[in-house]
C-alpha positions as CSV (number, residue, x, y, z in Angstrom):
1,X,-137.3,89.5,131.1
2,X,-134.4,87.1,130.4
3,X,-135.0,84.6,132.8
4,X,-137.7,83.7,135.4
5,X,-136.4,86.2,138.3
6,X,-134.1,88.4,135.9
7,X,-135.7,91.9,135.0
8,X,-133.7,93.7,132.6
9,X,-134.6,97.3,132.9
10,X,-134.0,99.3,129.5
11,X,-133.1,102.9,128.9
12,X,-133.8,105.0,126.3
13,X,-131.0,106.0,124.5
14,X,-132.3,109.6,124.2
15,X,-132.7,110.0,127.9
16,X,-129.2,108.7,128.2
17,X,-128.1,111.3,125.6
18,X,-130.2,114.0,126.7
19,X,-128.8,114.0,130.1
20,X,-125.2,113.4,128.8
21,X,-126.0,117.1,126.6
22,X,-127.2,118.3,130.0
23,X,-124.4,117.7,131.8
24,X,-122.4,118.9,129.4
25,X,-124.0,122.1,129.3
26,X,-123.5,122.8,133.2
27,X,-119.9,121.5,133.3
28,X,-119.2,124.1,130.2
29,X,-120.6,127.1,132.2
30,X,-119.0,126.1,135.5
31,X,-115.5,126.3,133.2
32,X,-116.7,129.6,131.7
33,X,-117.5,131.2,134.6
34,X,-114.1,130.6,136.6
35,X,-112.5,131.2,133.8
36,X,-114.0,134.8,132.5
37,X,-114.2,136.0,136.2
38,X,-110.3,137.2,137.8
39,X,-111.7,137.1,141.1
40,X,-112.1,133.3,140.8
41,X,-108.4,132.8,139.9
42,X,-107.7,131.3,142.9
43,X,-106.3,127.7,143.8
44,X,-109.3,126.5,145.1
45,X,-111.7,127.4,141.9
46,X,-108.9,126.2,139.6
47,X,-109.2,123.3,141.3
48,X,-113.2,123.0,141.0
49,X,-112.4,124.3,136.8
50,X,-110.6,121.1,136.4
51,X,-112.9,118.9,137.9
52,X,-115.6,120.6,136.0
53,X,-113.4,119.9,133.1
54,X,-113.1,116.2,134.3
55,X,-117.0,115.6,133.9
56,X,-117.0,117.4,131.0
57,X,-114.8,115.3,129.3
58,X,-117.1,112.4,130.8
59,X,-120.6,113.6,129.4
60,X,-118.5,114.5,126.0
61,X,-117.5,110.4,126.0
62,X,-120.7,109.1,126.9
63,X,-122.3,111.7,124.1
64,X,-120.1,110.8,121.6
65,X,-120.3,107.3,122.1
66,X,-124.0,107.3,122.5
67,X,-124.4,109.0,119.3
68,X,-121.9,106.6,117.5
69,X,-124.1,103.7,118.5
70,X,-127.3,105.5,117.2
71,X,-125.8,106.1,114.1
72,X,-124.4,102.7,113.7
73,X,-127.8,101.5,114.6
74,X,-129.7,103.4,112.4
75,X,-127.6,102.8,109.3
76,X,-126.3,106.2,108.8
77,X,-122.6,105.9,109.7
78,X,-120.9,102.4,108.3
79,X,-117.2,102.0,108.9
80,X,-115.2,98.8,109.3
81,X,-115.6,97.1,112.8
82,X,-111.5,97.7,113.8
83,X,-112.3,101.1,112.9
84,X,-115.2,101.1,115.5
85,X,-112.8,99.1,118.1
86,X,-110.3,101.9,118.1
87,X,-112.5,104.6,118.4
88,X,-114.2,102.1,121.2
89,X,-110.8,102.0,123.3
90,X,-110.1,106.1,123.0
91,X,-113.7,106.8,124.3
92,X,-112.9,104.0,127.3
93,X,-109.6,105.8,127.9
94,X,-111.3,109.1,127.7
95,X,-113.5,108.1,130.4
96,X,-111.3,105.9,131.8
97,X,-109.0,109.3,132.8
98,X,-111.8,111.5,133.2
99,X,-112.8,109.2,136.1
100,X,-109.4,109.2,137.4
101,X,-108.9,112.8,137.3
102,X,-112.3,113.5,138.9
103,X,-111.8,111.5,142.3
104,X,-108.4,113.3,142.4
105,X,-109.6,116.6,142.3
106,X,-112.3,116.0,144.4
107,X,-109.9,114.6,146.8
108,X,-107.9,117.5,146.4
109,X,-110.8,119.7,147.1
110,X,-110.9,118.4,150.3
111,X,-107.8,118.7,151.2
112,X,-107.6,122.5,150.2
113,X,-110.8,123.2,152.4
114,X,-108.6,121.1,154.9
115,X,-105.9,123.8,155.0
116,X,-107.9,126.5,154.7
117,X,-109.6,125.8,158.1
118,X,-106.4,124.2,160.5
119,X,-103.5,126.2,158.8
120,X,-105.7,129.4,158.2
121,X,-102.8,132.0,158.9
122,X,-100.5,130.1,156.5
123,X,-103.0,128.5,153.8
124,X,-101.6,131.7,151.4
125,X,-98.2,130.4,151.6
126,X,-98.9,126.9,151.4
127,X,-101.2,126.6,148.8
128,X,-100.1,128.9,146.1
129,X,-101.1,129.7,142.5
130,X,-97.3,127.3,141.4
131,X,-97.8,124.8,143.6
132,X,-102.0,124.8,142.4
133,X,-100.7,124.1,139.1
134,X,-97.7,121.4,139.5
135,X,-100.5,119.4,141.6
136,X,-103.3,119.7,138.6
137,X,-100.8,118.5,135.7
138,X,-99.3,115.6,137.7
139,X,-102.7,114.3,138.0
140,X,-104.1,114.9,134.5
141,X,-100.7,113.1,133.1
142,X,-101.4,110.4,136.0
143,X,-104.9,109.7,135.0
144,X,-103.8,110.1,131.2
145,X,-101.6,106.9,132.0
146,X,-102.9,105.2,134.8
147,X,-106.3,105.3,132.3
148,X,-104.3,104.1,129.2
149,X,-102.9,100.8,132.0
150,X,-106.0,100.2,132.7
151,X,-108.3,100.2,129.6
152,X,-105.3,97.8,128.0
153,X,-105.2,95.2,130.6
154,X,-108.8,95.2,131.8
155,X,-109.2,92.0,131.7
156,X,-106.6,91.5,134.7
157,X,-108.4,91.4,137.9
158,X,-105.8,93.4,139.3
159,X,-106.6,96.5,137.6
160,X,-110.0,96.0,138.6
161,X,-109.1,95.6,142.4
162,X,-107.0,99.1,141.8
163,X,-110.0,100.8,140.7
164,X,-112.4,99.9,143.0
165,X,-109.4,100.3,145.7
166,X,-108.6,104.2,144.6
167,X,-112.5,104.7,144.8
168,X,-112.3,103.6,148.4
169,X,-109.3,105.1,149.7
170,X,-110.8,108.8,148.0
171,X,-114.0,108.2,149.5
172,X,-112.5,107.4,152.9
173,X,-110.0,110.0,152.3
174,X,-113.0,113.1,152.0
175,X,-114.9,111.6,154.8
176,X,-112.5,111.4,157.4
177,X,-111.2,115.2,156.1
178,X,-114.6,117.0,156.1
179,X,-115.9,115.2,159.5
180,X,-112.8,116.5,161.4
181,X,-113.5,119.8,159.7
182,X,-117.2,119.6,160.8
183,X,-115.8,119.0,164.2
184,X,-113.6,121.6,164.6
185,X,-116.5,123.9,163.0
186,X,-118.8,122.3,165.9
187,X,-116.2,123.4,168.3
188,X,-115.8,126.7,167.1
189,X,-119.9,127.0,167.1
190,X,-119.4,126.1,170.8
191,X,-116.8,128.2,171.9
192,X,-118.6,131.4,170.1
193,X,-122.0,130.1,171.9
194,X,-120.3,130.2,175.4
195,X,-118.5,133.8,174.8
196,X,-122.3,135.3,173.8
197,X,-123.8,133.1,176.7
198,X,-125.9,131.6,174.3
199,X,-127.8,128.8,174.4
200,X,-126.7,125.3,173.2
201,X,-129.7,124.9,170.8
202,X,-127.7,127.2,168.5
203,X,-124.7,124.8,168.6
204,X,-126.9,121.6,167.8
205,X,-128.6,124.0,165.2
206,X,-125.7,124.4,163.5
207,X,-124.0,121.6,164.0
208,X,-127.4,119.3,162.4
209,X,-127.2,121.5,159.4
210,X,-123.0,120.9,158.9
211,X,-124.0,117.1,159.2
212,X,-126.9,117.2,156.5
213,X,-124.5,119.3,154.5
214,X,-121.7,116.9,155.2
215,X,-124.0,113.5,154.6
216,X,-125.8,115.3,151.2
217,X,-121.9,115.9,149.7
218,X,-121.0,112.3,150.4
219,X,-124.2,110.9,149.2
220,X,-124.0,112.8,146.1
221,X,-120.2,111.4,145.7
222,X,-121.5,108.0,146.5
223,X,-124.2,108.2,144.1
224,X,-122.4,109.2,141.4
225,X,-119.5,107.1,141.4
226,X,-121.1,104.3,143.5
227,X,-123.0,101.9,140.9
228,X,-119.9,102.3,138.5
229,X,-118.0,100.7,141.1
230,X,-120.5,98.5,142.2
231,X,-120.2,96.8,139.2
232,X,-116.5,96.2,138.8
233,X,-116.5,95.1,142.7
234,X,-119.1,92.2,141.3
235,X,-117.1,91.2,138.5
236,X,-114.2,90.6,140.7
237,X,-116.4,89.0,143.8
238,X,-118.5,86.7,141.6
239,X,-118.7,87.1,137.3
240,X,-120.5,84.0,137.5
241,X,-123.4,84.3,139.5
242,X,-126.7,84.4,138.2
243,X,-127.5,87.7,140.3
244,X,-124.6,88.9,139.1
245,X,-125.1,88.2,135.3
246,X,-128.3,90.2,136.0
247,X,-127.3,92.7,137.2
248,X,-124.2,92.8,134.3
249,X,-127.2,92.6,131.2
250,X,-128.6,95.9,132.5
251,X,-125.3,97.3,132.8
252,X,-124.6,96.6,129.3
């Protein structure tokens, strides 16, 4: 409690570790499997592998830091405080880019499944193995510096606005993609419904379950993602309100 309304809620730094290792884990076996398997050498799953490798490199930054902090807590690691600021700033930057990278390739995801569905006959040509590749190392060098931009002038509200801004424009960008493509899929439903002189229940079957589908992928984006954001959008809108400040302590 840290005021008479304020409730600072406190998390274990175990379960915060614990669920960084897990993480970890899964994004390391999601890289190992597309990469061991040739059959999964396509654009679209080296597209997943590097966002895969994107939250990897986000549970590694929050693991390492988190252990840092326990060490530094519990006596057993002692180092000089610029030492600790450094190390500070490449674990911000790490995560920082990971971030970066992450929305991108989820936004390139989307745009993938986009092509494969309205440019079917010619998705081969137009998204190729080359052109897979060019797009993945213009946006890890992209994130690498866009990340190192905005982890050294953080305290601009500018970069904060850009942040929160990219975060908008990918979600916006996936939502508009996949509900045309659920659309079109809806369409298709109906057209394949009247050739078989089926009934329309099959159509609104199908088409509920693409909207759960649709509405459980953004959800799981949103959540994700969402309270990170949340909080930069409140440092810009108002760093000096008391609900604010509360809701900054339990960030912290």
């Amino acid at each position: 409690q840290t005021g008479p309304w304020c409730l600072q809620v406190s998390i274990p730094d175990g379960l915060f570790l614990s669920l960084g290792l897990v993480s970890l884990v899964e994004n390391v076996l999601v890289v190992i499997a597309i990469t061991k398997n040739r059959n999964l050498h396509s654009p679209m799953y080296c597209f997943i592998c590097c966002l895969a490798l994107s939250d990897l490199m986000v549970s590694l930054s929050f693991v390492l830091e988190t252990t840092i902090i326990l060490l530094l807590e519990a006596g057993a690691l002692v180092t000089r405080a610029a030492l600790v600021q450094q190390l500070d700033n490449v674990i911000d930057v790490l995560i920082c880019g990971s971030m970066v990278s992450s929305l991108c390739f989820l936004g390139v995801i989307a745009i993938d499944r986009y092509i494969s569905i309205f440019y079917a006959l010619r998705y081969h040509s137009i998204v190729t193995l080359p052109r897979a590749r060019r797009a993945i190392v213009g946006i890890w060098v992209a994130s690498i510096f866009f990340s190192t931009l905005f982890i050294t002038y953080y305290t601009h509200t500018a970069v904060l606005i850009c942040l929160v801004t990219f975060f908008l424009a990918m979600l916006a960008l996936m939502a508009i993609l996949y509900v045309h493509m659920l659309t079109r899929a809806c369409q298709h439903a109906q057209g394949i419904a009247q050739l078989h002189k089926r009934q329309g229940s099959t159509r609104q079957g199908f088409c509920l379950k693409g909207a759960a589908t649709l509405t459980i992928l953004l959800g799981i984006f949103f959540l994700c993602w969402g309270p990170f954001f949340l909080h930069l959008t409140l440092i810009v809108l108002c760093p000096q309100h008391p609900t604010c400040s509360c809701i900054f302590k339990n960030f912290n």
